[in-house]
N, C-alpha and C positions, 0 to 999 in steps of 0.2 A: 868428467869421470867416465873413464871406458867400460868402469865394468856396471855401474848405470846401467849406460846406452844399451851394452850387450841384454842384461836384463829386462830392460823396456821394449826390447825388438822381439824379445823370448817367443812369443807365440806366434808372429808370422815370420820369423824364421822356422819354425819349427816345419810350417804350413807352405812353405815358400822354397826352400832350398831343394835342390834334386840332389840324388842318389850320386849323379856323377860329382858336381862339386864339394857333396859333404866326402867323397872320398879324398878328392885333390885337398878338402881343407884340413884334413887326417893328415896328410902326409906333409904339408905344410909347418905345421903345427910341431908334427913331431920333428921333422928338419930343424924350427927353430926353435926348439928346446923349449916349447912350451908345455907338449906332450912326451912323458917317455912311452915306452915300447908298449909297457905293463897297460897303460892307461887306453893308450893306443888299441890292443887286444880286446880293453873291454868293452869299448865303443862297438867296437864290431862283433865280436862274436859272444855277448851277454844280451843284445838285442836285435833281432829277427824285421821288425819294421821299422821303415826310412825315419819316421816320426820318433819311434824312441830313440833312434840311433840319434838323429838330430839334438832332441831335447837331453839327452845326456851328455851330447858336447856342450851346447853352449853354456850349463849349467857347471859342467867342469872347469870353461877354463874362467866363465866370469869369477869363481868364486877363489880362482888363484891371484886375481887383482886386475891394478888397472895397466899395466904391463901388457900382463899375457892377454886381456883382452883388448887393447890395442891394435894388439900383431893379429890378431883374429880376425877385427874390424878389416886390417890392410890386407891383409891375403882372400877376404868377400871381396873387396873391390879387384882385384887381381884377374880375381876366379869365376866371378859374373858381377860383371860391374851394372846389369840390371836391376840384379838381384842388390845389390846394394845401396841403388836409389829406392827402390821399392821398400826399403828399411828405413828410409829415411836420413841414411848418414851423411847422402850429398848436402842436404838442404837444414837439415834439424841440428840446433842447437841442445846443447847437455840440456834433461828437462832442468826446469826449477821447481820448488817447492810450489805447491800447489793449496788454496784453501780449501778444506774440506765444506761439501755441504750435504744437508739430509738429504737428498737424491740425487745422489752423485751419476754422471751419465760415462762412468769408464767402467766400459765391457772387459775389457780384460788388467790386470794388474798390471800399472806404470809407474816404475821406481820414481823416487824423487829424489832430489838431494833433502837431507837432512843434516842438523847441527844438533851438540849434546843438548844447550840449552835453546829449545826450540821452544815458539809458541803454542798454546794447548792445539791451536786450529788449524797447524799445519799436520799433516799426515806425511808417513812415509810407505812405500811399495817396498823398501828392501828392508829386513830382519836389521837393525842396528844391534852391532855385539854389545859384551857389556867388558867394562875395563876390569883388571885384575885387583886394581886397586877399590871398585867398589865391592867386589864380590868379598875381600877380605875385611874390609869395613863390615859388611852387614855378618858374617862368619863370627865376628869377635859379639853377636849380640845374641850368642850362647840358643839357649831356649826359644829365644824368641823368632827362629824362623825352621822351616826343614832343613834339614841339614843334606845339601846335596854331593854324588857320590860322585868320585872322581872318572873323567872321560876316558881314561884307557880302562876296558874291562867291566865300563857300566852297561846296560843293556837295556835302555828302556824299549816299550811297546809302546803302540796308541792302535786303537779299532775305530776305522772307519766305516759305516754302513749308510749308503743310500740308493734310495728304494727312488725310480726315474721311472719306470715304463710298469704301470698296473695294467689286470686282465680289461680294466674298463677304460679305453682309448680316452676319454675325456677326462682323465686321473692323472695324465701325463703328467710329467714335472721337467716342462721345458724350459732350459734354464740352470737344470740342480746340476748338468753335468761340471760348470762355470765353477760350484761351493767345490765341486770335488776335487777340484783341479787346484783349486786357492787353499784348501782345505788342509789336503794331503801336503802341499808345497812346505808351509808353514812349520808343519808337523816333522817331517824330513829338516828343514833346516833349527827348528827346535831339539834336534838329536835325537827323533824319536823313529823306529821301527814303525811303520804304516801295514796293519793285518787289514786289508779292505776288501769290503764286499755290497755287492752291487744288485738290488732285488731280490730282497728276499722277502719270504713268507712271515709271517707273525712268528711260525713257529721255529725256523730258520733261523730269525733274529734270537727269539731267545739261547739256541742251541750254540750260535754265534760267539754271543754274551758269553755264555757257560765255556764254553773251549776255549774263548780266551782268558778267562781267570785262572785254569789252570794251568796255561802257558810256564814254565820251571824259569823262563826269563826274569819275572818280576821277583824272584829272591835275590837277583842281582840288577836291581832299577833303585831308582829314586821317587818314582813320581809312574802316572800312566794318566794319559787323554782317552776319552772315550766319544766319538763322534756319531750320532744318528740323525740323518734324513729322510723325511720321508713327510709323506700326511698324516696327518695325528687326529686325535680327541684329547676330553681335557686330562685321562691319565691314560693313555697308551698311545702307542706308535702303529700306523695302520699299515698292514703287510700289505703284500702285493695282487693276492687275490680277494681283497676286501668289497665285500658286497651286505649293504645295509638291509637287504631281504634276507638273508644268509642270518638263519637261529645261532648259529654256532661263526660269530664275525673271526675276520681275520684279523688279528691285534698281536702287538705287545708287549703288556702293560708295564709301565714305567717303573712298576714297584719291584718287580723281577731282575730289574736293570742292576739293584743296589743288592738284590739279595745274593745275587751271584757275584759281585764284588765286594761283600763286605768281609769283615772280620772273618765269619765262618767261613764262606764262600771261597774266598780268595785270600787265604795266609800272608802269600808271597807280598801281597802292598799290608801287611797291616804297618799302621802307623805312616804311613806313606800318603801323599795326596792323590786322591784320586777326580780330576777335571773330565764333570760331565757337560756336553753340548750336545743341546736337542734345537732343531732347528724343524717344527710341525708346531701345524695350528691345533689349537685346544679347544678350538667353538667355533660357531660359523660370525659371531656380533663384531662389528668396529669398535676400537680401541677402547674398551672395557679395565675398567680401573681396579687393580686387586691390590689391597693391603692386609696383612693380618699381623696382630698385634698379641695375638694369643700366648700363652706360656701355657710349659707342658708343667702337672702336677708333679715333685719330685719327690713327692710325701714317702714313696714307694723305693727309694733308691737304697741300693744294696752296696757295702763295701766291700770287698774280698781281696784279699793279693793273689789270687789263683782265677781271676775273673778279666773277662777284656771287653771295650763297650763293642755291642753287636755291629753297630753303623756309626763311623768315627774317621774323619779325614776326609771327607768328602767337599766338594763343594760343585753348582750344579748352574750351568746358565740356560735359561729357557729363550726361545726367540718372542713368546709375547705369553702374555699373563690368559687364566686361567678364562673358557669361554671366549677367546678371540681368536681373531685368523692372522695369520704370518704373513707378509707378502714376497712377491719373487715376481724379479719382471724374465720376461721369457725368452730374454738372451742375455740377461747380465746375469742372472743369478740372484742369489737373496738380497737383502741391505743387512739381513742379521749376519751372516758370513763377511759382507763384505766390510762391514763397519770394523767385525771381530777383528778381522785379519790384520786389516788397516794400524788400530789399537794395540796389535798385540805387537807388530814389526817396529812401530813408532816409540814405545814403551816400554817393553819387553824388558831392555836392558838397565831399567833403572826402578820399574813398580812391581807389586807384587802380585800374583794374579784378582786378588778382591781388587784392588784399584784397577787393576785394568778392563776389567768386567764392569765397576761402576762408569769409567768410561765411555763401555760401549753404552750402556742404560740413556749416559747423557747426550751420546749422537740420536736419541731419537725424542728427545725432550721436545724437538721441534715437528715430529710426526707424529700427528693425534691419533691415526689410527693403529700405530703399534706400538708397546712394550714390552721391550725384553725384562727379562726377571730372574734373580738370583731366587734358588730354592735347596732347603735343605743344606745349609753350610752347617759344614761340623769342623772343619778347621780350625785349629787350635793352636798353630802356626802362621806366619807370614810363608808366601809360598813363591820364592825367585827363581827364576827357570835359567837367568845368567848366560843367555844365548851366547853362545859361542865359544863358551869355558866346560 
């Protein structure tokens, strides 16, 4: 499959190709009708450096099929036929399905081939869409899922924030640039607008948060992602100038996250799913066990028809439970990002985000020192995101 391969080569093409060949491979392209003019335009003059210009070609034409990335593949060998063993296309067979394991040693995302009915343990690198005929199947089960809004004229958002470089050299989060990159990809190919922001302050992140609730897009969305990295405690998120001598710490706090998006907060998603990912450790202890079984008193609950619940549609994946540290190795990136990603490409097109979140839970059943954690679901729906519909 060519447009695999194209995708599997994605980042040292990106890193690889000169300025002079990605021009000759523009002009190629659009010669053979794989680029028109328009597209052509915006490779070049919407992007200023060789690297975005790059990464928005190869991204364009794999995602027109395995055709046009074919002709792409042939016109690299053409054009630097260096550059195209250095890719691997002399020698490399299409990948194969690959088995997943808890520490998996690929640096950068490697499509696989994928089939509908796959094994749980096989993973895939590329978004599998979802077919017409399932998305009208779960449609006819009324009530029981979001009902999502059609692709011409929807506008969904997602906010990205991670926090990479603190004032204190030894904070660095070498490594997180990997989630951001897998992060955002995901997000984009899930149909969502990416608002991203990179180091910010505690008080940054909140004003962040707050600007994008108000955003007028989400009265025309179905759904919104909400993505935080950074270093954490066990309820806030630690800005960028955090210092534990500092009376007044740099934080902030998780609980801010929801109040700026809930009901009051944010009108525009009410009744809407709102998918939070925090990917910060909560305590400095090794894999620390948290269950809670509690129930809230409902002795107090009020009925009104002129009333809406405060915090309602949420649902929130944490990278490990309450009191424990997250890991991240420090060129691949998280295992929480990277299992997520994995899980969501592989699945996406047939489970609904609780299943696929429980998935991720169960890639680390076999790693004692971390647990990820579902918190706060108020979902009251099944929630299919239907990649590619």
């Amino acid at each position: 499959m060519a447009a695999v391969k194209l995708t599997n080569v994605r980042t040292k093409f990106v890193e690889k190709v000169s300025a002079a060949v990605l021009k000759q491979l523009l002009d190629d392209l659009n010669g053979g009708r794989v680029l028109n003019e328009e597209e052509m335009e915006s490779v070049l003059e919407e992007h200023k450096a060789r690297t975005d210009k790059a990464r928005c070609l190869i991204d364009m034409v794999r995602k027109k099929g395995d055709k046009s990335s074919q002709k792409m593949i042939e016109y690299i060998k053409e054009r630097d036929e260096n550059l195209y063993d250095e890719l691997g296309f002399a020698t490399a067979p299409t990948p194969l399905p690959q088995q997943a394991t808890p520490m998996p040693q690929v640096a950068t995302p490697m499509p696989q081939v994928s089939v509908e009915n796959q094994d749980e343990s096989i993973v895939s690198e590329v978004l599998l869409t979802c077919s017409e005929q399932f998305k009208s199947q779960k449609l006819q089960e009324g009530n029981g899922i979001y009902k999502p809004q059609d692709k011409p004229g929807r506008k969904r958002l997602a906010l990205l924030i991670n926090n990479v470089k603190f004032d204190r050299e030894s904070m660095l989060r070498r490594g997180a640039e990997k989630d951001e990159e897998r992060m955002e990809f995901l997000l984009k190919e899930l149909g969502y607008e990416v608002v991203k922001h990179r180091d910010l302050s505690g008080e940054e992140m909140d004003s962040a948060v707050k600007d994008f609730s108000k955003r007028k897009e989400h009265a025309e969305s179905d759904s919104t992602f909400v993505v935080i990295m950074s270093h954490g405690k066990r309820d806030a998120i630690l800005g960028v100038h955090w210092d534990s001598l500092n009376p007044k710490p740099d934080v902030f706090p998780i609980d801010k996250m929801y109040n700026h998006l809930n009901t009051k907060g944010c009108p525009g998603l009410r009744n809407k799913p709102k998918v939070i990912l925090i990917q910060a450790c909560r305590g400095g202890e090794d894999g620390s066990v948290w269950m809670s079984d509690g129930m809230q008193d409902d002795s107090a609950a009020i009925e009104s028809d002129d009333m809406e619940h405060k915090e309602k549609d949420f649902i929130s994946l944490l990278s490990c439970t309450p009191d424990t540290k997250s890991y991240r190795h420090v060129e691949k990136g998280t295992f929480f990002v990277q299992y997520l990603v994995e899980e969501f490409n592989t699945h996406a097109h047939k489970d609904h985000v609780e299943e696929l979140f429980t998935k991720v839970m169960r890639r680390f059943e076999k790693f004692p020192r971390q647990m990820v954690c579902k918190d706060r679901t108020t979902l009251s729906r099944h929630f299919y995101l239907f990649p590619g519909l």
